[in-house]
N, C-alpha and C positions, 0 to 999 in steps of 0.2 A: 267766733266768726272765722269761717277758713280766707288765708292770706292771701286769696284771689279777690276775693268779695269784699274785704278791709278795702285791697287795694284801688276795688271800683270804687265802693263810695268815696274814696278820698279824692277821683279824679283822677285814678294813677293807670287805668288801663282803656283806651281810646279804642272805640270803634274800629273794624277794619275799613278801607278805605278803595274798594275793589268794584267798585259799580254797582249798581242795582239790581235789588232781589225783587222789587216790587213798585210799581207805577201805575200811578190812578190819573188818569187825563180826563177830566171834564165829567164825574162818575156821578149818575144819580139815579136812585133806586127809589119807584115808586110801589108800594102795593094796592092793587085793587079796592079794597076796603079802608084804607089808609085814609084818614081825614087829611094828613100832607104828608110830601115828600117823606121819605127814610133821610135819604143823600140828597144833598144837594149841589152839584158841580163844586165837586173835590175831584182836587189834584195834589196829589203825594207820592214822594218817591221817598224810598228807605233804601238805604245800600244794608250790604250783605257785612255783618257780625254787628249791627247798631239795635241795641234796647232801647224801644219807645215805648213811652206810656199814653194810649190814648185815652183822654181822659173827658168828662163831662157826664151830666147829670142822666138819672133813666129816661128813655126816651131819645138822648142825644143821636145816636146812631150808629155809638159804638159795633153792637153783636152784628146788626144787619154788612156791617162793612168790616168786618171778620168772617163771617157768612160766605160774603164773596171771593174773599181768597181763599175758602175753603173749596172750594164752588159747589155751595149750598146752593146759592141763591148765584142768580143772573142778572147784572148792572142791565139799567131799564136803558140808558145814555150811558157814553162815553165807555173809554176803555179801560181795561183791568191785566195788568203783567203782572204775571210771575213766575220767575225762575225765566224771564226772555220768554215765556210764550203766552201768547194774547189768549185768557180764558175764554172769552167768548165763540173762540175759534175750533176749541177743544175737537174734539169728536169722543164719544162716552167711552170709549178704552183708555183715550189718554190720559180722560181724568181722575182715571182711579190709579193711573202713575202719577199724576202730578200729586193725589194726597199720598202716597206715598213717602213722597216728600218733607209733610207737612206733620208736628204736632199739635195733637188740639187737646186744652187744659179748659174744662165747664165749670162754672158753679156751684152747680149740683152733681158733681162726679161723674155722672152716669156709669156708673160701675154695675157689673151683673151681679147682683144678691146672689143667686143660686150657685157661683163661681166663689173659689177660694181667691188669696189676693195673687196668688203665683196664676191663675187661668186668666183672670185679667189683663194682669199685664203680659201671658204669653198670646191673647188673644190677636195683639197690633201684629205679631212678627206670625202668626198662622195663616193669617190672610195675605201673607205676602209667600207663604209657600214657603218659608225655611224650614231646613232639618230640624230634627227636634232636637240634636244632641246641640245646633249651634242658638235654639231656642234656651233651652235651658242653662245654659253660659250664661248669654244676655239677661233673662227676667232675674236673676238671681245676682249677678253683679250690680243692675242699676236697683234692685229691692236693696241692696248693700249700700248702696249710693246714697237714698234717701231715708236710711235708719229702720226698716222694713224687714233685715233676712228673719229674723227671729219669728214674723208673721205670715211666714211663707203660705202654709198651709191652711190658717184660717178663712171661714168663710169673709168676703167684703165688710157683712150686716153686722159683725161682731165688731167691726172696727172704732175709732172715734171719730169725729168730723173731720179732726186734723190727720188723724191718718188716713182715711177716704180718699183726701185729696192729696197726700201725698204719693197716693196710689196711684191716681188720677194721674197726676204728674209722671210717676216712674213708666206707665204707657205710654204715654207722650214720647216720651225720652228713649224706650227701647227702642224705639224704631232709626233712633240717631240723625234725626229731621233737622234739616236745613234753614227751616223757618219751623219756631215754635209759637202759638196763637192763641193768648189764655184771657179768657171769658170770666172778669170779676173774679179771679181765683182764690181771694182772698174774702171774699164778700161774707160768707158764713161764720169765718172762724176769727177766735178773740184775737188781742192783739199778737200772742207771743207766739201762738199759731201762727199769723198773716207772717211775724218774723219769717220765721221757718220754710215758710212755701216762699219767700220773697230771696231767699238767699238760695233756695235751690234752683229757682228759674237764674239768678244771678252767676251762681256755678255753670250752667248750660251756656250763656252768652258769654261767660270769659271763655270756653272754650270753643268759639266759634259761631255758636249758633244766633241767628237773625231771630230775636224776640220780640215779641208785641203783647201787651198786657193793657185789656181795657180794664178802667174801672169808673165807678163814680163817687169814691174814697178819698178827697181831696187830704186824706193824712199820708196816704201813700205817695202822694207827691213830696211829701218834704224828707223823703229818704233818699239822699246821693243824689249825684247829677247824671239825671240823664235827659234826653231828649223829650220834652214831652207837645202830643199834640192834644188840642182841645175842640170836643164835636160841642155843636150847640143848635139846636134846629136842624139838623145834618148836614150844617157848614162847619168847615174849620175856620174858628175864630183865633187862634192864635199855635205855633210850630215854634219852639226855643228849639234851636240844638243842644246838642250834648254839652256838659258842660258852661252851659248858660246858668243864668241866674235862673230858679225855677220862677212860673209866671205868678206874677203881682197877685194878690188879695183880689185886687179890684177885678184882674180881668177873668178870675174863676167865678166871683160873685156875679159879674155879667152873663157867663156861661151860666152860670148852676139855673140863675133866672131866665135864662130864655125860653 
């Protein structure tokens, strides 16, 4: 384990402490067809270098409110900040700067079969219009990052799950995102897998970056201290900070059962 990542879980390396990257005041997201609310008047704010795990059962309302700070989707109530400016207000230019901003880590990868793993990952920095010579720096330094150069050239489909998504990840990351936003990242892959994608998002937050990791893995809660919040019917039932004791038995088994 690299001696950044030792040092979080021991508790040795503390959030920055620099204001807010993200604020949710009274947010609830309903859909049409929805038998009940997503959200349900949530309020959260995350300052800028803090690892959260939002945590709770499928259905909780974790993606939907990942969603939103991507701006996938549009809070039905209340308001949504980030990065200081109010999503709602966007206008459709802006928001293709504010993802910019933003890394996003699925699932399911979403990785293009028909692309090798170097098109993939140069795809985040093509859409933002960089040169190629300063594209090809990047995809090949962070494939170095995440144990990848050697697979430069192969197709995605040849990969293994765990590399898929370590692929998944190194996208994310070329882009050098401010807030990084990962979706059950570990949901797929066995344990010493989920390791591995857990210590690379951990690498990214000791250097800066604003992380959020939903899952509904309540094993990935008893690794290190960090801050975790917990969705349950689309409320938050319970927000420990960092370095708290991680939440009780009891009040995940309330969660998981709601």
């Amino acid at each position: 384990m690299a001696p950044l990542v030792a040092a979080f879980f021991r508790g040795g390396v503390a959030p920055c402490d620099t204001g807010p990257v993200i604020e949710l005041f009274h947010v609830g997201k309903v859909y049409p067809d929805g038998e009940r609310p997503a959200l349900v008047d949530v309020n959260l704010c995350i300052a800028k270098g803090e690892f959260v795990v939002l945590a709770g059962p499928s259905g909780a309302g974790k993606s939907t409110l990942l969603r939103l700070l991507f701006c996938a989707e549009q809070a039905s109530s209340g308001q949504v900040h980030l990065l200081g400016k109010n999503l709602a207000r966007l206008r459709h230019s802006d928001v293709a700067r504010v993802r910019r901003t933003i890394g996003v880590v699925f699932q399911d990868f979403k990785l293009l079969p028909e692309l090798t793993v170097f098109d993939n990952v140069a795809l985040a920095l093509e859409v933002q219009g960089r040169r190629r010579d300063d594209i090809t720096r990047r995809v090949l330094s962070v494939l170095k990052e995440v144990g990848l150069a050697h697979k430069t050239h192969q197709p995605a489909t040849a990969l293994s799950g765990g590399e898929q998504q370590r692929v998944a990840i190194a996208r994310a990351l070329v882009v050098e995102p401010a807030v990084l936003l990962c979706d059950e990242p570990t949901g797929n892959l066995d344990a010493e897998r989920a390791q591995e994608v857990l210590e690379l998002l951990m690498t990214a937050h000791v250097r800066g970056t604003t992380v959020i990791v939903a899952t509904h893995d309540p094993a990935l809660l008893a690794a290190g201290r960090r801050r975790v919040v917990v969705l349950a019917g689309g409320r938050v039932v319970h927000d420990a900070p960092a370095f708290a004791e991680p939440p009780s038995l009891r009040t995940l088994r309330d969660g998981w059962a709601a």
